[in-house]
N, CA, C and O atoms as a Maestro MAE file, in Angstrom:
{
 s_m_m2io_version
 :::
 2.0.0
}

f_m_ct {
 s_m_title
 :::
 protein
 m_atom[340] {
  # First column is atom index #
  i_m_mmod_type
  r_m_x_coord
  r_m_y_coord
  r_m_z_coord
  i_m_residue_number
  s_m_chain_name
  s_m_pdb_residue_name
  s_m_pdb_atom_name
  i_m_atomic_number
  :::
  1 25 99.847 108.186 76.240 1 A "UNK " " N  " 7
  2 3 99.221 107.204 77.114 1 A "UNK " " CA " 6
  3 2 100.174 106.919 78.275 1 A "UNK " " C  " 6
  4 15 101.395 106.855 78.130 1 A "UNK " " O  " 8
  5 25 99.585 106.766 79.347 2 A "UNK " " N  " 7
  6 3 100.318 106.591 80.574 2 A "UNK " " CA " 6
  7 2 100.743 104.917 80.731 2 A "UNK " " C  " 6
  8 15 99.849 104.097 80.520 2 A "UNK " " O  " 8
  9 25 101.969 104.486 81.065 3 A "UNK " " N  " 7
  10 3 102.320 103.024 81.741 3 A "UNK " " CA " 6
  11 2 101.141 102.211 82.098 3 A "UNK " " C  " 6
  12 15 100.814 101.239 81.417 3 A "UNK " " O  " 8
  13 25 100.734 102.448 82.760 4 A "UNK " " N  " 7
  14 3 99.335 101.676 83.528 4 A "UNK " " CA " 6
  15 2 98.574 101.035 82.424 4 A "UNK " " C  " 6
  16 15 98.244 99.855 82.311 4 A "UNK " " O  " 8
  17 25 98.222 102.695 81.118 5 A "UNK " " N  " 7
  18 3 97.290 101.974 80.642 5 A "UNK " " CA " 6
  19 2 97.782 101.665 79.429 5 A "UNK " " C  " 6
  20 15 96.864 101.459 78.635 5 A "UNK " " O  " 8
  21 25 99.039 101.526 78.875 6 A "UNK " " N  " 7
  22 3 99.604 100.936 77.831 6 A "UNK " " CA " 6
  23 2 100.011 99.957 78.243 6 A "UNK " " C  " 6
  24 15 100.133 99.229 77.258 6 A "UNK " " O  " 8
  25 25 100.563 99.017 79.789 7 A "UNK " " N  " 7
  26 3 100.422 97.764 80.055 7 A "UNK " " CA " 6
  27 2 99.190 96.883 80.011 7 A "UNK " " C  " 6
  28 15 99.142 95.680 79.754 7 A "UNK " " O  " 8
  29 25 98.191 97.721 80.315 8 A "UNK " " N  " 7
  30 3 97.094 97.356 80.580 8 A "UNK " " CA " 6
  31 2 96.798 96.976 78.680 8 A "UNK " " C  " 6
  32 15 96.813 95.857 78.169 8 A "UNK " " O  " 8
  33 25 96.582 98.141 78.067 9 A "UNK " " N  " 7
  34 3 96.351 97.475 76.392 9 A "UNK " " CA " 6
  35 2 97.346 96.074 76.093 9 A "UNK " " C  " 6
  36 15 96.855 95.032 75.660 9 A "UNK " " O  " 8
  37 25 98.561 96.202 76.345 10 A "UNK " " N  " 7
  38 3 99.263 95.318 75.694 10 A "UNK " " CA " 6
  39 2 98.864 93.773 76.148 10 A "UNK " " C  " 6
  40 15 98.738 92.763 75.455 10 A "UNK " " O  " 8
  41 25 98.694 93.999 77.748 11 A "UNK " " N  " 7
  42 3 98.352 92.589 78.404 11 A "UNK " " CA " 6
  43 2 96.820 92.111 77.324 11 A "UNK " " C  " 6
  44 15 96.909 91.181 76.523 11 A "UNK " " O  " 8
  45 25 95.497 92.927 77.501 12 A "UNK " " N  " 7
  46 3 94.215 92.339 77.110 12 A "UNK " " CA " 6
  47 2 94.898 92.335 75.564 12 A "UNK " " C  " 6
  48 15 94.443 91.300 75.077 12 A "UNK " " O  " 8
  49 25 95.790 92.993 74.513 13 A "UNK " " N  " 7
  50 3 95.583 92.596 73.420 13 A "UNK " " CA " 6
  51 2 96.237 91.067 73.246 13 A "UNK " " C  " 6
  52 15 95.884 90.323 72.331 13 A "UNK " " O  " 8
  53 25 97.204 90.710 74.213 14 A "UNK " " N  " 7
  54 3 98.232 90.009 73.552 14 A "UNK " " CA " 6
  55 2 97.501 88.705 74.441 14 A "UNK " " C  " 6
  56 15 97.264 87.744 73.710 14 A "UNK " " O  " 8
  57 25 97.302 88.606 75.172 15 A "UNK " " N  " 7
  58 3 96.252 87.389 76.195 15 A "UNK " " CA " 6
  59 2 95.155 87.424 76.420 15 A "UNK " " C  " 6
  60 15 94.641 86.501 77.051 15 A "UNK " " O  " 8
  61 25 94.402 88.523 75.972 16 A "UNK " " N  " 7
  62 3 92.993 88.314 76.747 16 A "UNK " " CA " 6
  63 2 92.294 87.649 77.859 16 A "UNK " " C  " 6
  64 15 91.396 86.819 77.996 16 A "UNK " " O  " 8
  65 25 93.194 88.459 78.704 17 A "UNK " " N  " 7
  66 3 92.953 87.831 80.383 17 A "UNK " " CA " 6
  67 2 91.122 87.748 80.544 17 A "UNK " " C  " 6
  68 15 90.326 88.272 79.766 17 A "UNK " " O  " 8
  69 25 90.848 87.092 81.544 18 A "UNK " " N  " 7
  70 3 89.568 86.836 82.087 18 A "UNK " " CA " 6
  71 2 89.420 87.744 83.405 18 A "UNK " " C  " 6
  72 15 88.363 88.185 83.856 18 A "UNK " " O  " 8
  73 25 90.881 87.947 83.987 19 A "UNK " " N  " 7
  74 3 91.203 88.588 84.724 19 A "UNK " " CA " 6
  75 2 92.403 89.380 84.860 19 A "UNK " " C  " 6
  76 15 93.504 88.846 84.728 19 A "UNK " " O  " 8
  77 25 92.229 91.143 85.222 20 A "UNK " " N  " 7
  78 3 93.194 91.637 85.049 20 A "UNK " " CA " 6
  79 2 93.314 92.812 86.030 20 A "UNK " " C  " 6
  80 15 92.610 93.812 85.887 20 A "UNK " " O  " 8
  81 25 94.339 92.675 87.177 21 A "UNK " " N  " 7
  82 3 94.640 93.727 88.042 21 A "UNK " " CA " 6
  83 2 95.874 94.657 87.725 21 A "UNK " " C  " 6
  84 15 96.728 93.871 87.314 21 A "UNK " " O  " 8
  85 25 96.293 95.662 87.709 22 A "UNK " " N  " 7
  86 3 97.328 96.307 87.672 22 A "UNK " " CA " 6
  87 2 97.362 97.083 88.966 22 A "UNK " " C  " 6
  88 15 96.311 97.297 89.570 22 A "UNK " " O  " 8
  89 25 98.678 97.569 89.477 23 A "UNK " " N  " 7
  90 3 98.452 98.261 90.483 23 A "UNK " " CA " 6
  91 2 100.310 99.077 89.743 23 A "UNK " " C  " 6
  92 15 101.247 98.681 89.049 23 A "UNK " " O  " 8
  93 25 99.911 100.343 90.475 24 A "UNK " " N  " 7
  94 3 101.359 101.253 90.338 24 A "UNK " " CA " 6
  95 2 102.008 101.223 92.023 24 A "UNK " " C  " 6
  96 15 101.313 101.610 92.963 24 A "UNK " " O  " 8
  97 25 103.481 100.685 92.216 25 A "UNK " " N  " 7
  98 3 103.894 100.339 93.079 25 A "UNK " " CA " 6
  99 2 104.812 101.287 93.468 25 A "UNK " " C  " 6
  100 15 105.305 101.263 94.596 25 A "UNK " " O  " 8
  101 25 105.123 102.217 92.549 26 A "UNK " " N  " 7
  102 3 106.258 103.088 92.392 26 A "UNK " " CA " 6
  103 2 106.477 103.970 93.339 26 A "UNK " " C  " 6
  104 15 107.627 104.345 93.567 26 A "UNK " " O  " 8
  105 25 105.152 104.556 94.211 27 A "UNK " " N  " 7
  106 3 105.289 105.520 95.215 27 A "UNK " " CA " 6
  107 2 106.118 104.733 96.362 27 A "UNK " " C  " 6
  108 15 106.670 105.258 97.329 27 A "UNK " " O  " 8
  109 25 106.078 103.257 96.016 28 A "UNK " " N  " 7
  110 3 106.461 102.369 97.754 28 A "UNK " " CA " 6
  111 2 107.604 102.432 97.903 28 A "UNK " " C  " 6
  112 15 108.038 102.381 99.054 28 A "UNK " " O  " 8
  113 25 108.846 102.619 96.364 29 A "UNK " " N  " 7
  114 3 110.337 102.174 96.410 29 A "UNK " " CA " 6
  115 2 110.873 103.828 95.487 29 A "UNK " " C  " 6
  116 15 111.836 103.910 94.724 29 A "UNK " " O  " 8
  117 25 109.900 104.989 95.871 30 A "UNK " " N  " 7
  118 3 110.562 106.001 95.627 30 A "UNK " " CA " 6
  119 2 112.048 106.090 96.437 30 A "UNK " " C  " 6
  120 15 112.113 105.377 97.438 30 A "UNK " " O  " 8
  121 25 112.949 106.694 96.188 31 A "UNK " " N  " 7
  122 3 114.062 107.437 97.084 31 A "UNK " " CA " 6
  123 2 115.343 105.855 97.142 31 A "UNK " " C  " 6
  124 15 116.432 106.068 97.675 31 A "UNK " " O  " 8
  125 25 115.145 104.870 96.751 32 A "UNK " " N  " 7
  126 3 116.090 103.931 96.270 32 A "UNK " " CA " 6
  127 2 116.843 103.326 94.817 32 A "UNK " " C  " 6
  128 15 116.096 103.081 93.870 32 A "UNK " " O  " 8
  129 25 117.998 103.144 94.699 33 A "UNK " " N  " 7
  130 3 118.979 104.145 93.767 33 A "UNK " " CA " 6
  131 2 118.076 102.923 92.674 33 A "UNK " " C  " 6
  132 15 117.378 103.642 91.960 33 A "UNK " " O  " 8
  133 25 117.878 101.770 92.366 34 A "UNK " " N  " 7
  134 3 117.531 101.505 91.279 34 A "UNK " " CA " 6
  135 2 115.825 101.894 90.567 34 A "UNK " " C  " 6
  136 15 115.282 101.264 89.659 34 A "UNK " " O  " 8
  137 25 115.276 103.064 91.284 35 A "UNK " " N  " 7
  138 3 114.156 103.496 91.028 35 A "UNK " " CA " 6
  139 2 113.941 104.386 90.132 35 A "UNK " " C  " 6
  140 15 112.823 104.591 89.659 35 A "UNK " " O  " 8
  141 25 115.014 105.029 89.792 36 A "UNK " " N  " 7
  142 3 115.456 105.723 88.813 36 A "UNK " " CA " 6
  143 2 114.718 104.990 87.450 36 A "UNK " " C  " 6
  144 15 115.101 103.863 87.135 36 A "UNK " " O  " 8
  145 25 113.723 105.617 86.711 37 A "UNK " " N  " 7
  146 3 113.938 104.977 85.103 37 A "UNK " " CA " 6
  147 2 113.285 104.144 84.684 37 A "UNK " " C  " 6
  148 15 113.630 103.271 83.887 37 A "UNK " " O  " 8
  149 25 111.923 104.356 85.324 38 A "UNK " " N  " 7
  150 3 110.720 103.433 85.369 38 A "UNK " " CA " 6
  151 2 110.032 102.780 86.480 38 A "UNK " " C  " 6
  152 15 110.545 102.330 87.505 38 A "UNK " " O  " 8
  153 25 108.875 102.789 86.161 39 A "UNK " " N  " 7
  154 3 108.146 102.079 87.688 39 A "UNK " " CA " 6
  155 2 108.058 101.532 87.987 39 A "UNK " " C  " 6
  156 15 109.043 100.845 87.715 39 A "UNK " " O  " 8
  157 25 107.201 100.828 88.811 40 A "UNK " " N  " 7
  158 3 107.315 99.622 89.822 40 A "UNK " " CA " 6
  159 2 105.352 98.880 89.782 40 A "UNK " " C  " 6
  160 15 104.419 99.427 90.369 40 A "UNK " " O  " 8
  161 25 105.263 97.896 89.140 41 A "UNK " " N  " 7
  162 3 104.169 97.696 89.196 41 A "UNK " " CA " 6
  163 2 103.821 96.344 89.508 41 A "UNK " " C  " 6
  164 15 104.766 95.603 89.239 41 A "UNK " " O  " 8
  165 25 102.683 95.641 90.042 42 A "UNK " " N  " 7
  166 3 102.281 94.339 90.221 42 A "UNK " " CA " 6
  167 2 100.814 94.217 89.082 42 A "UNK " " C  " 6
  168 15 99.984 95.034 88.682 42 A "UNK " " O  " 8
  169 25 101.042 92.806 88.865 43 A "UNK " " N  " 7
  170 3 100.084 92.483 87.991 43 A "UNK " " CA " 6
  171 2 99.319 91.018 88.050 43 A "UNK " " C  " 6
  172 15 100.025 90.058 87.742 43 A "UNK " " O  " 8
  173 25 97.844 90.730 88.441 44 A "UNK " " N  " 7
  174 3 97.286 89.912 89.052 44 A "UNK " " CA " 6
  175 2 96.319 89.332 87.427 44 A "UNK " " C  " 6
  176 15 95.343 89.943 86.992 44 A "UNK " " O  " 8
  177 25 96.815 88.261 86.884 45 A "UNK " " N  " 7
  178 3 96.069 88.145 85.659 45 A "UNK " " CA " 6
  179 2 95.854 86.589 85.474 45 A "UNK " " C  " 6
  180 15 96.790 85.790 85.503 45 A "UNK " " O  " 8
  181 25 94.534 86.236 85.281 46 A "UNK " " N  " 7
  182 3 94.678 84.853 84.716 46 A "UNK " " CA " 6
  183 2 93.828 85.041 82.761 46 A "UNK " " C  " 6
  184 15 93.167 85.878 82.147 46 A "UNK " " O  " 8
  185 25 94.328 83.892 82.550 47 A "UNK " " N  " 7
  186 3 94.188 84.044 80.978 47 A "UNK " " CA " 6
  187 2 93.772 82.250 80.208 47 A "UNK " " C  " 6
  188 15 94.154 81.372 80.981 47 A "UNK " " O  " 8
  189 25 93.444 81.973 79.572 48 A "UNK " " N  " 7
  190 3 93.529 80.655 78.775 48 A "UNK " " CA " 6
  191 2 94.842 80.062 78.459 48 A "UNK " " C  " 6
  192 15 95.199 78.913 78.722 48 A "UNK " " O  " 8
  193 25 95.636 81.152 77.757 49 A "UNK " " N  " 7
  194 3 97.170 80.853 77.960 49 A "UNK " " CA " 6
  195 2 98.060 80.133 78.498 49 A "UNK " " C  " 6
  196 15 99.002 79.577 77.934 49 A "UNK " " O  " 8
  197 25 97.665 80.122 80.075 50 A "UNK " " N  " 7
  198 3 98.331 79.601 80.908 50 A "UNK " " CA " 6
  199 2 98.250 78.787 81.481 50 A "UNK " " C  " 6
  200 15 98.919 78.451 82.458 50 A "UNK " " O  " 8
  201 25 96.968 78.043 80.730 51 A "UNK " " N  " 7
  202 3 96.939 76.534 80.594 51 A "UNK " " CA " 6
  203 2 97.953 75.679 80.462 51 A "UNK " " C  " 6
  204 15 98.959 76.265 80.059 51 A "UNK " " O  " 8
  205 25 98.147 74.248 80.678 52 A "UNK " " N  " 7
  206 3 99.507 73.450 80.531 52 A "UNK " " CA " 6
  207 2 100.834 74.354 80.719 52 A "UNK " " C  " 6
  208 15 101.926 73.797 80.603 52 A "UNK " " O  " 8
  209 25 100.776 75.544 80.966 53 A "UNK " " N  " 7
  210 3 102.354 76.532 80.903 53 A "UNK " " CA " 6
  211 2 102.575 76.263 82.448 53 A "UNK " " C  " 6
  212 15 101.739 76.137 83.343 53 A "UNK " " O  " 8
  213 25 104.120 76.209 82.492 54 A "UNK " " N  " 7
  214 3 104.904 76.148 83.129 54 A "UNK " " CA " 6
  215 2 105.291 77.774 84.433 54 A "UNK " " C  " 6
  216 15 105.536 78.825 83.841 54 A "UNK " " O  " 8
  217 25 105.312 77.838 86.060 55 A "UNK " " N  " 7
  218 3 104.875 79.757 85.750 55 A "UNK " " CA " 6
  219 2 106.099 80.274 85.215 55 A "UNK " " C  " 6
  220 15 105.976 81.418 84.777 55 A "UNK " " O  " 8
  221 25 107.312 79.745 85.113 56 A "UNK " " N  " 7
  222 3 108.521 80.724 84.152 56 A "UNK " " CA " 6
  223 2 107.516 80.715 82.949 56 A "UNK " " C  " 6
  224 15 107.058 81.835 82.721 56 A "UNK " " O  " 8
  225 25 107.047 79.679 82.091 57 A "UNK " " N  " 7
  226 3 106.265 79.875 80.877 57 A "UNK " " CA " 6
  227 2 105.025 81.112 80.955 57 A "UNK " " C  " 6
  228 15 104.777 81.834 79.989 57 A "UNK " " O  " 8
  229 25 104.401 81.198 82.106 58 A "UNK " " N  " 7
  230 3 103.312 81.885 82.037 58 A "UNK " " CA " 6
  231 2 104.216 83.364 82.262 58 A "UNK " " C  " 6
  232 15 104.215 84.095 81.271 58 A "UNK " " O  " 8
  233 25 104.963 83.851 83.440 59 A "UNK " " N  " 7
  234 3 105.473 85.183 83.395 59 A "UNK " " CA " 6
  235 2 106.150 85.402 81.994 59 A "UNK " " C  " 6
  236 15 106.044 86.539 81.535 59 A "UNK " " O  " 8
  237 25 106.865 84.422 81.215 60 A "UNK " " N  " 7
  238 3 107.312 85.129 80.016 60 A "UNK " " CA " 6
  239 2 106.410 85.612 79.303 60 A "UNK " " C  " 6
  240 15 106.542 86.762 78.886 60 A "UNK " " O  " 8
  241 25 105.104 84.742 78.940 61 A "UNK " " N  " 7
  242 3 104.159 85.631 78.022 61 A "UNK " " CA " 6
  243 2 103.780 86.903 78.439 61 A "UNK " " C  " 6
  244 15 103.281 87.741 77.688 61 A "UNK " " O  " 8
  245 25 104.118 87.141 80.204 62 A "UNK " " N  " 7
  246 3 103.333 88.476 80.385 62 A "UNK " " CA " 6
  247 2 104.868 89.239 79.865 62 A "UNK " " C  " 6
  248 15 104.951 90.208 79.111 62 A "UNK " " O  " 8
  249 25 105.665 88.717 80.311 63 A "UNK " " N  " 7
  250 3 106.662 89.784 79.547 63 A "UNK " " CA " 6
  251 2 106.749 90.098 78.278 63 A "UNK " " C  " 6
  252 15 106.858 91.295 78.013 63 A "UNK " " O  " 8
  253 25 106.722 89.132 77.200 64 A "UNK " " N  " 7
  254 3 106.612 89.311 75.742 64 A "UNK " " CA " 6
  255 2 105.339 90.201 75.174 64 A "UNK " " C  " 6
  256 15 105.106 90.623 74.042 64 A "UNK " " O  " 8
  257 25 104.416 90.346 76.741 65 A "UNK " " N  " 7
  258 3 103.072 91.268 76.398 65 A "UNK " " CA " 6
  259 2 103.439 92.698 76.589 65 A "UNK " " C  " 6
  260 15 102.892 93.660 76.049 65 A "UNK " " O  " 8
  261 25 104.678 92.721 77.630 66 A "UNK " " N  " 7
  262 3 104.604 94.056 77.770 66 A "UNK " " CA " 6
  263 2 105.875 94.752 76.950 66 A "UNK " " C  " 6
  264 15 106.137 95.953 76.891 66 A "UNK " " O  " 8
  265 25 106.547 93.704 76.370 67 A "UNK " " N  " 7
  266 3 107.592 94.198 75.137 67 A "UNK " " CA " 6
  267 2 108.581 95.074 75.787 67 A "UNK " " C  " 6
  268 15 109.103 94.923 76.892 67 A "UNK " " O  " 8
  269 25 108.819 96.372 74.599 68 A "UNK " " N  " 7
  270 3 109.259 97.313 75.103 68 A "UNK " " CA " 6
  271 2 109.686 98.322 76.497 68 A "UNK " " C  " 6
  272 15 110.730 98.887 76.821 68 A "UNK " " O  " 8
  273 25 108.221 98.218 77.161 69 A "UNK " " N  " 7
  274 3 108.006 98.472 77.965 69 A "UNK " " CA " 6
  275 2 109.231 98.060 79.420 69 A "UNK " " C  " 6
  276 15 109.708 98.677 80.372 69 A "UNK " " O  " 8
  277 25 109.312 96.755 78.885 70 A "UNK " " N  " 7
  278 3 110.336 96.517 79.749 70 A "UNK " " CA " 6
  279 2 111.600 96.934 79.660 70 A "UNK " " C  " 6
  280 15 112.269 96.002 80.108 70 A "UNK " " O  " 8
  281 25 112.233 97.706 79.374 71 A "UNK " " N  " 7
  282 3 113.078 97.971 79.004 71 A "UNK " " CA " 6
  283 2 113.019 100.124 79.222 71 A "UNK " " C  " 6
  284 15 113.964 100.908 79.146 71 A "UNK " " O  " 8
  285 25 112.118 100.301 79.386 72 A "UNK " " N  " 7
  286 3 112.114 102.354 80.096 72 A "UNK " " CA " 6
  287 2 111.142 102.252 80.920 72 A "UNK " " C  " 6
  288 15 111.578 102.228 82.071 72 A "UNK " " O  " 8
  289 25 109.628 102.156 80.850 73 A "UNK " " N  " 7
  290 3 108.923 102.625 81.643 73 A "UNK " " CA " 6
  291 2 108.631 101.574 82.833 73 A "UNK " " C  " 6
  292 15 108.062 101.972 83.849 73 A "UNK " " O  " 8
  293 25 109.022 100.242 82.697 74 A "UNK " " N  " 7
  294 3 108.524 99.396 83.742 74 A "UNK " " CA " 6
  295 2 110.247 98.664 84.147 74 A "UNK " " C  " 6
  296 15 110.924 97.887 83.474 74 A "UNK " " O  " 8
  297 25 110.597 99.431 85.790 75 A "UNK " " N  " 7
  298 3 111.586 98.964 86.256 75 A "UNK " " CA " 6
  299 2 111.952 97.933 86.547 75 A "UNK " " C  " 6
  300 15 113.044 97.387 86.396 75 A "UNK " " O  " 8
  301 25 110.195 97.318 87.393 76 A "UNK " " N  " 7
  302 3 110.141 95.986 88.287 76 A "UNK " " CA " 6
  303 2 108.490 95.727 87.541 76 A "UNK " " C  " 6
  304 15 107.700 96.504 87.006 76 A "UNK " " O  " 8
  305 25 108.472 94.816 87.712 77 A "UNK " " N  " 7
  306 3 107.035 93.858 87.546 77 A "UNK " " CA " 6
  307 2 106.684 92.893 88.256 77 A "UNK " " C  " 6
  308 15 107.254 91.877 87.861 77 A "UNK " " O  " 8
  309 25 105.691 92.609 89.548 78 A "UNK " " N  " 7
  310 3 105.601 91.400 90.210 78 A "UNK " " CA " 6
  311 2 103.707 90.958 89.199 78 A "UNK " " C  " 6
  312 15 102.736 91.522 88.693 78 A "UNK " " O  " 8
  313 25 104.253 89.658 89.468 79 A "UNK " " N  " 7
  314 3 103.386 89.154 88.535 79 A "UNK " " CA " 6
  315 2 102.708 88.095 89.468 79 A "UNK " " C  " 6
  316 15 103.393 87.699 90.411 79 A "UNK " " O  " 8
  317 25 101.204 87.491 89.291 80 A "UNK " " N  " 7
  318 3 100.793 87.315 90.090 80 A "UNK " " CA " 6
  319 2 99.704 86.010 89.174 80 A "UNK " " C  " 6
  320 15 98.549 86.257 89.521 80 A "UNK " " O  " 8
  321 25 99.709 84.971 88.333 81 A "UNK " " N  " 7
  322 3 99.359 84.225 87.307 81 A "UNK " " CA " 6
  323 2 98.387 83.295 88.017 81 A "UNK " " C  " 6
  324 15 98.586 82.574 88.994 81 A "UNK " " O  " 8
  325 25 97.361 83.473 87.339 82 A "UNK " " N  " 7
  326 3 96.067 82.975 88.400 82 A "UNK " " CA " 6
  327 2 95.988 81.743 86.884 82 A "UNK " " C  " 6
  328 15 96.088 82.222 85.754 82 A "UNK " " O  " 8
  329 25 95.823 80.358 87.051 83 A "UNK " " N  " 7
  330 3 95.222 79.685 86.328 83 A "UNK " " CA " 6
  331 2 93.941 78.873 85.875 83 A "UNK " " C  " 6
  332 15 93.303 78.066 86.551 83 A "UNK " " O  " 8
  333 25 93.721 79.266 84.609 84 A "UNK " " N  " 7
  334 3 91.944 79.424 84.360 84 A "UNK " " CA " 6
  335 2 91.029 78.367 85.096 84 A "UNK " " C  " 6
  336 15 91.398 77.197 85.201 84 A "UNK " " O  " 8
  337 25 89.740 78.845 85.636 85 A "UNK " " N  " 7
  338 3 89.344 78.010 86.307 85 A "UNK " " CA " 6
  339 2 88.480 76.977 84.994 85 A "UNK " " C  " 6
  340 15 87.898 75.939 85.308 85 A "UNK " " O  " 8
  :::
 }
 m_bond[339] {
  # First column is bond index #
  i_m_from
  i_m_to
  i_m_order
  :::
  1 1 2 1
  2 2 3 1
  3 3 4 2
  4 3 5 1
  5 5 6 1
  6 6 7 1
  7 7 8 2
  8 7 9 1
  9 9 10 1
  10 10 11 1
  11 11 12 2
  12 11 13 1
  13 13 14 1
  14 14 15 1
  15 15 16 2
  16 15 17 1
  17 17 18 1
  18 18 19 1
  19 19 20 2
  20 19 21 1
  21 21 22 1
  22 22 23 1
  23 23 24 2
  24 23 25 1
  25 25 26 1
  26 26 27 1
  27 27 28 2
  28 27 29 1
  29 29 30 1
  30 30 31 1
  31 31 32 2
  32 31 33 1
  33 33 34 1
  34 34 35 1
  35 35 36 2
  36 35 37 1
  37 37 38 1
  38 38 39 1
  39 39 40 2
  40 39 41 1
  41 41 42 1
  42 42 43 1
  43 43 44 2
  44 43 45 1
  45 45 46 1
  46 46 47 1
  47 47 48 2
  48 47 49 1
  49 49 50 1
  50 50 51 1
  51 51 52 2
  52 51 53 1
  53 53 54 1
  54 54 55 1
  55 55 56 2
  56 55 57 1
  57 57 58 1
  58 58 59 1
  59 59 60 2
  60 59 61 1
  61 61 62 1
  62 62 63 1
  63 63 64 2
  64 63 65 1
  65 65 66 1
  66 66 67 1
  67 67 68 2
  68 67 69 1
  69 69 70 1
  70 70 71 1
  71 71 72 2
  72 71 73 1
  73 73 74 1
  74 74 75 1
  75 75 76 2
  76 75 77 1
  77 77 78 1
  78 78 79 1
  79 79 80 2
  80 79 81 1
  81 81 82 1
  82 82 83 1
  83 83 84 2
  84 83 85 1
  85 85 86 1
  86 86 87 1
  87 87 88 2
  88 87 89 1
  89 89 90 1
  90 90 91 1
  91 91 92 2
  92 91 93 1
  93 93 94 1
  94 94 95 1
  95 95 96 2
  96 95 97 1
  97 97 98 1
  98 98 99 1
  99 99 100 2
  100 99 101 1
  101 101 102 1
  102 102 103 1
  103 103 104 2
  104 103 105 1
  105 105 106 1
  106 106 107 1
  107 107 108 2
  108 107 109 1
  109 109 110 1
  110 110 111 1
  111 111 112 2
  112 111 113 1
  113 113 114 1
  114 114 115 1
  115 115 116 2
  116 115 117 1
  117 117 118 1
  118 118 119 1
  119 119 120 2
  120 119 121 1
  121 121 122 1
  122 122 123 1
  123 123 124 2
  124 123 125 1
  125 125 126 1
  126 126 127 1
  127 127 128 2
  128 127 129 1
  129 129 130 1
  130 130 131 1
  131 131 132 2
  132 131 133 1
  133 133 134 1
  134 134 135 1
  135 135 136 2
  136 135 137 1
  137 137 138 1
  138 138 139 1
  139 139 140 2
  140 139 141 1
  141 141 142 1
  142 142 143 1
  143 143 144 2
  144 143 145 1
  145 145 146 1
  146 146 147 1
  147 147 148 2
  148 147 149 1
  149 149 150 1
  150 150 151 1
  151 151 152 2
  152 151 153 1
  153 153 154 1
  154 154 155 1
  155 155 156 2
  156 155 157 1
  157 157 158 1
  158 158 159 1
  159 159 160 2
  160 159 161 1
  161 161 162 1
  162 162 163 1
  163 163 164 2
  164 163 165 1
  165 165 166 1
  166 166 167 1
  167 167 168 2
  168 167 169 1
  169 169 170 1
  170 170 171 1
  171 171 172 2
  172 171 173 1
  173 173 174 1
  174 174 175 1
  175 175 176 2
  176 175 177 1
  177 177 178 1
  178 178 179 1
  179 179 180 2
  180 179 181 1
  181 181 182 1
  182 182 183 1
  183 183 184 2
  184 183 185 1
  185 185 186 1
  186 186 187 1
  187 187 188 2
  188 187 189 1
  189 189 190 1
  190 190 191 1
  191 191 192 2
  192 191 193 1
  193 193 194 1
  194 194 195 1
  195 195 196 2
  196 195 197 1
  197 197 198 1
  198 198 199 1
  199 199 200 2
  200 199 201 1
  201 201 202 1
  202 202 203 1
  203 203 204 2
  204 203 205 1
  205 205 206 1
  206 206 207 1
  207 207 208 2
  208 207 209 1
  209 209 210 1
  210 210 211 1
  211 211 212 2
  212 211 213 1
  213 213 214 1
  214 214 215 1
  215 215 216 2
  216 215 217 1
  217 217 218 1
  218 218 219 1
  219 219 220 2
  220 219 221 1
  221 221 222 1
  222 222 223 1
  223 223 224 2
  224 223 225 1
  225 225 226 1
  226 226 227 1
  227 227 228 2
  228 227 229 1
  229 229 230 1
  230 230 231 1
  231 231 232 2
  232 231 233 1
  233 233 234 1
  234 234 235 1
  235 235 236 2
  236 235 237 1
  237 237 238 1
  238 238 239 1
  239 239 240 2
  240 239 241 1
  241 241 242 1
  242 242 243 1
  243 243 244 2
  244 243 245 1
  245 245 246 1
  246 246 247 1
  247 247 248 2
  248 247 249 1
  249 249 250 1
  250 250 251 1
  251 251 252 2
  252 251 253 1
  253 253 254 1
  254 254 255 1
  255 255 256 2
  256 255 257 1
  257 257 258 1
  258 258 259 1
  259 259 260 2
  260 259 261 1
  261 261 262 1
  262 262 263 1
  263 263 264 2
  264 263 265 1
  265 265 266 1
  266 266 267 1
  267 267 268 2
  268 267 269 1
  269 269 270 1
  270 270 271 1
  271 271 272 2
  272 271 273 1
  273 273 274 1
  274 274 275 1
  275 275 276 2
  276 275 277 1
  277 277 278 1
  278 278 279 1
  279 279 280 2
  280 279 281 1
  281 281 282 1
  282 282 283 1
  283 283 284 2
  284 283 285 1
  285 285 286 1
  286 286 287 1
  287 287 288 2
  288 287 289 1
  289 289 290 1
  290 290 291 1
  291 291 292 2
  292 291 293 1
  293 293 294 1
  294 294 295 1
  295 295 296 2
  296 295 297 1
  297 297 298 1
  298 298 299 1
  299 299 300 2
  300 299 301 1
  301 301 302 1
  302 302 303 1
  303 303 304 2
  304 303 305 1
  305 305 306 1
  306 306 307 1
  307 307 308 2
  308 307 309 1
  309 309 310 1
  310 310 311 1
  311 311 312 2
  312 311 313 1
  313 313 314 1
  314 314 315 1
  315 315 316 2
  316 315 317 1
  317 317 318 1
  318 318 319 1
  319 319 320 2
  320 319 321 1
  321 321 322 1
  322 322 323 1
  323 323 324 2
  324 323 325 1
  325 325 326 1
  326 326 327 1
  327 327 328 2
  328 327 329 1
  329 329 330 1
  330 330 331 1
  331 331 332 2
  332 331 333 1
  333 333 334 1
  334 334 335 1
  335 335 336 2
  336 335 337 1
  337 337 338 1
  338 338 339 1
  339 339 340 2
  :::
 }
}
C-alpha cells in the first residue's frame, strides 16, 4: 500500500473524519537535503474528536493516527483541523 493511502486508512480508522483531504507535497521540496526519507504531505480533516481539543490537542491525535508512519514514510505533515460544525 502506498503512503497516501495507508495515511488515509489510519486517519478514517482512528477518527472517523467527516472530512478528509490528503494531498502529496513531495514533488514541491524535491532536491532539498532534508527530503531525503519520506514525503511531504498536507492534510485537511475535521472529525468529532476535535471537539473541546485544544489544536496542539487536535494535531496530536492526527499524529497518534498516523503512528509509525511518522517516523519513514512521512517527512513533513501540514495539518489543517477543521472543527465539527
Amino acid at each position: 500500500m502506498d503512503t497516501l493511502a495507508e495515511l488515509r486508512q489510519r486517519l478514517e480508522t482512528a477518527l472517523s473524519p467527516t472530512l478528509l483531504e490528503i494531498s502529496d507535497q513531495s514533488t514541491q521540496h524535491a532536491g532539498h537535503a532534508s527530503a531525503k526519507g519520506g514525503g511531504h504531505y498536507t492534510v485537511v480533516i475535521r472529525c468529532a474528536a476535535f471537539a473541546d481539543k485544544s489544536l496542539i490537542q487536535q494535531h496530536r491525535l492526527v499524529y497518534d493516527a498516523a503512528g509509525d508512519l511518522m517516523d519513514s514514510a512521512v517527512h513533513a505533515l501540514s495539518i489543517q483541523v477543521k472543527k465539527p460544525e
